[in-house]
matplotlib code that plots the C-alpha trace (Angstrom):
import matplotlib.pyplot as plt

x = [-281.6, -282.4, -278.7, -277.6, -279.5, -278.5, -275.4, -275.8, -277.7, -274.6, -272.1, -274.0, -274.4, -271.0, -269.7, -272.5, -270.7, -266.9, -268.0, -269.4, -265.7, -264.1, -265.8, -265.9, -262.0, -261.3, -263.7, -261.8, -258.0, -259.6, -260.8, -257.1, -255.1, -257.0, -256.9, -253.0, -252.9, -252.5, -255.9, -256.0, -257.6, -261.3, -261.0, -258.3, -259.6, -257.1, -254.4, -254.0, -252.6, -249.7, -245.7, -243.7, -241.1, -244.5, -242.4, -238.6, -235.9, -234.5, -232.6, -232.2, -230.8, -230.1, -227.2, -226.4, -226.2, -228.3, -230.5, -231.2, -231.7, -231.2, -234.4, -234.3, -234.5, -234.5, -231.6, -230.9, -228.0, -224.4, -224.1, -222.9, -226.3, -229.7, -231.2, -234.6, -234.9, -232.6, -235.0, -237.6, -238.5, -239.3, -239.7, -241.9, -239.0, -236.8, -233.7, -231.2, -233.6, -232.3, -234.4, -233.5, -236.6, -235.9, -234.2, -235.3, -234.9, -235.9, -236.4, -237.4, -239.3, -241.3, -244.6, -242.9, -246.8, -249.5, -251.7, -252.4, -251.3, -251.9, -249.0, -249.9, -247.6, -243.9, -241.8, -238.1, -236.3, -239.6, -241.1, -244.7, -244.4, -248.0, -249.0, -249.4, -252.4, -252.6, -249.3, -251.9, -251.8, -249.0, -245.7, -243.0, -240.8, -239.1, -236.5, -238.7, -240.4, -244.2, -247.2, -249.8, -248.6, -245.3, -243.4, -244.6, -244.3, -242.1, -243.6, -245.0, -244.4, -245.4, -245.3, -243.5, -243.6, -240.8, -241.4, -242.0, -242.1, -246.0, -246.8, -249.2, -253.1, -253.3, -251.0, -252.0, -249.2, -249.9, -248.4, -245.0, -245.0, -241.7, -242.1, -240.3, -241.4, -240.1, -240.0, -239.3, -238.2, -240.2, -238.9, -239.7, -237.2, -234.8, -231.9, -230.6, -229.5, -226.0, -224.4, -222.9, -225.8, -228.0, -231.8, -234.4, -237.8, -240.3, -243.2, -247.3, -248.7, -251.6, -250.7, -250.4, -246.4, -244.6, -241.6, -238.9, -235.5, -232.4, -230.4, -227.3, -227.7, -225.4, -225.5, -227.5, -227.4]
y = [-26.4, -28.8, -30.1, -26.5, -25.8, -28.9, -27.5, -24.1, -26.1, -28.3, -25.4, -23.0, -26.8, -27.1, -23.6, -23.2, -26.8, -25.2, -22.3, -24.4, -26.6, -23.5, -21.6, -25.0, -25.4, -21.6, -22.3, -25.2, -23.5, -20.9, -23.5, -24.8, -22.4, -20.8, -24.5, -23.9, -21.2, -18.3, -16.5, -13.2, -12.1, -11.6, -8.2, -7.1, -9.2, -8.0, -8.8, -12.2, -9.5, -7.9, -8.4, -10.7, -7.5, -6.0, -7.0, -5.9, -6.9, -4.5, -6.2, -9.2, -10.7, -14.8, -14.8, -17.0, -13.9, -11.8, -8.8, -10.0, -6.5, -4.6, -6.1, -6.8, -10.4, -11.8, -13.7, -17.5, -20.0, -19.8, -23.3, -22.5, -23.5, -22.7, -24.8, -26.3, -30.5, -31.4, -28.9, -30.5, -31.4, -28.1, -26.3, -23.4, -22.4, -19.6, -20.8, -20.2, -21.8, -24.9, -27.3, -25.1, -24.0, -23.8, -20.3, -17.2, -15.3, -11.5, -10.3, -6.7, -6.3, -3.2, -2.9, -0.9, -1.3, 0.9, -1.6, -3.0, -6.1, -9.3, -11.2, -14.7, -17.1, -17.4, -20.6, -21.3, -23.8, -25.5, -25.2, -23.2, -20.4, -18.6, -15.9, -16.2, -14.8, -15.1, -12.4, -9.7, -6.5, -8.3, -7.1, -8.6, -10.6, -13.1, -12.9, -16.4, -19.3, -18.8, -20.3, -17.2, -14.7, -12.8, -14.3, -16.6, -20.6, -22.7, -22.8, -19.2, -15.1, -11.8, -8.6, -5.5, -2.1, -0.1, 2.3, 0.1, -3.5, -4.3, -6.8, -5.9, -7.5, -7.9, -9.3, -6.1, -3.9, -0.6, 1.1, 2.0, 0.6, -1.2, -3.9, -6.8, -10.3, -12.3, -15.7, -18.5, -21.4, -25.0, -27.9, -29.7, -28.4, -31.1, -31.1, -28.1, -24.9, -24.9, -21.2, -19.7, -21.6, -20.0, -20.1, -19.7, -17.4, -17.6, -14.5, -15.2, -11.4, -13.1, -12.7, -15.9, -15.4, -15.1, -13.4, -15.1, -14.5, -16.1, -14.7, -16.3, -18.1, -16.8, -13.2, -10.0, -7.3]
z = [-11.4, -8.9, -8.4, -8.3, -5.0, -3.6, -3.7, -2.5, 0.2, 1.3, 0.9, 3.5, 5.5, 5.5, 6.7, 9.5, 10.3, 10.1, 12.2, 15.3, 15.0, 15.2, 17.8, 20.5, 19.5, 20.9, 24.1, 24.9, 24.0, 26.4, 29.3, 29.2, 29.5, 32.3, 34.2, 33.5, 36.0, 33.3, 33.7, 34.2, 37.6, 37.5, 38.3, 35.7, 32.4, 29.7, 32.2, 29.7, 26.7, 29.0, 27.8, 30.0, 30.2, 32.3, 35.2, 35.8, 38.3, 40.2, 42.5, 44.6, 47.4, 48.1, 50.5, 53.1, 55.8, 57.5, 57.0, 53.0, 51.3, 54.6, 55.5, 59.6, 60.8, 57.5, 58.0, 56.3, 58.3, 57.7, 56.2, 53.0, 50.9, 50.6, 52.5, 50.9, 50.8, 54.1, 56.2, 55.0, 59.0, 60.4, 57.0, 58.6, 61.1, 60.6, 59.0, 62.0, 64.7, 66.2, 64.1, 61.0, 58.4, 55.1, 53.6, 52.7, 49.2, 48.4, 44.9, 44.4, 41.7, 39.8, 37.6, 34.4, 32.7, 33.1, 34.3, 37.3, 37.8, 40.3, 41.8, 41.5, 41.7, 41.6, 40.3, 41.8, 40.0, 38.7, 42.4, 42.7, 45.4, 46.3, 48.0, 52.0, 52.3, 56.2, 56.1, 54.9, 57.1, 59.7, 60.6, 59.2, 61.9, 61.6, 64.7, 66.0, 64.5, 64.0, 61.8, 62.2, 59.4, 61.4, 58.1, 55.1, 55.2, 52.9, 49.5, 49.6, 49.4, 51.4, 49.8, 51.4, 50.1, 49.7, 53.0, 55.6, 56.8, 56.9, 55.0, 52.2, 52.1, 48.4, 45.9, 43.2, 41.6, 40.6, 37.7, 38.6, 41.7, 43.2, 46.0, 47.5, 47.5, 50.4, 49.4, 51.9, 49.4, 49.4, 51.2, 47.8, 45.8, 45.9, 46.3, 48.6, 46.6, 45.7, 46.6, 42.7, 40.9, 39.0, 39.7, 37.4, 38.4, 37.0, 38.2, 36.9, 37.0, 34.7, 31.3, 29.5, 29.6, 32.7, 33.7, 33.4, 35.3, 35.9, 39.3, 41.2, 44.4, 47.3, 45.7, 45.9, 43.3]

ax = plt.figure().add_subplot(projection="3d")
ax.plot(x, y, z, "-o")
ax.set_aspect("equal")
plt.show()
């Protein structure tokens, strides 16, 4: 009798034991992949469950020409690349100033969930893009160099809506809604862009997969 409850008593010991390993394992799985980068914003918590198809493509545009999807003063140099590493000097110029910045992508992209979603980082070729925050509520321009918001820096996106060319004050997507990310590439990525090379996106919206794309350089669809 004795020897049976001792080992009832180590049984109930050693699953109380088995649920404690369990439970720290899954808070500390949680605490990493949130310092990853993939949490899901604080004010859209199941953000985390969304499918990587969330986000769709609907067009894009990374010539080396003006206007980049009929978008005014958006215009990268005609040097036959896009120009990241070698403009590394005067990134935060506009590419066609005299000491060149580096160039300029567009991607226009569309929320096909209904959820609302947060843009909140953007990978080119391996490189970590974030939102300008300082382009929030400011016309876009960028007919002349400037560091106060008129256009994003290297490394980092704006937001424009469809209708007009203000640059948007949050990074949330609505359901259904379609926007364009202006992306003005990171004087890290090394080297310079090839034009007819593929380049790989990768867009965090906060679920623990992000979207991930493959367009063209020197084309726009």
């Amino acid at each position: 009798m004795y020897l049976t409850k001792k080992r009832g008593l180590s049984e109930i010991i050693a699953t109380l034991l088995l649920l404690v390993i369990t439970i720290t394992g899954s808070a500390f799985l949680a605490l990493i992949v949130q310092g990853g980068g993939f949490s899901a914003s604080a004010s859209n918590p199941l953000a985390s469950a969304y499918p990587a198809y969330s986000i769709k493509m609907m067009g894009y545009d990374t010539r080396d020409a003006a206007n980049l999807l009929e978008i005014s003063s958006i215009d990268n140099k005609f040097d036959e690349k896009i120009c990241t590493a070698s403009c590394q000097g005067s990134a935060d110029n506009i590419p066609t100033d005299v000491a060149s910045g580096t160039e300029f992508i567009v991607l226009q992209i569309k929320n096909v969930s209904p959820n609302l979603v947060y843009i909140k980082s953007i990978q080119i070729n391996g490189m970590l893009h974030l939102w300008d925050e300082q382009t929030g509520g400011k016309l876009f321009d960028a007919s002349a160099s400037d560091l106060s918001g008129n256009y994003p820096l290297n490394g980092k996106f704006s937001i424009l809506q469809m209708s007009n060319l203000v640059q948007k004050s949050d990074n949330k997507l609505s359901e259904d809604e379609e926007i364009r990310l202006v992306l003005k590439l990171s004087k890290s990525i090394s080297p310079d862009i090839s034009l007819s090379k593929p380049i790989q996106v990768l867009i965090n919206f906060g679920s623990t997969r992000a979207t991930e794309l493959v367009i063209v350089s020197g084309d726009t669809k």
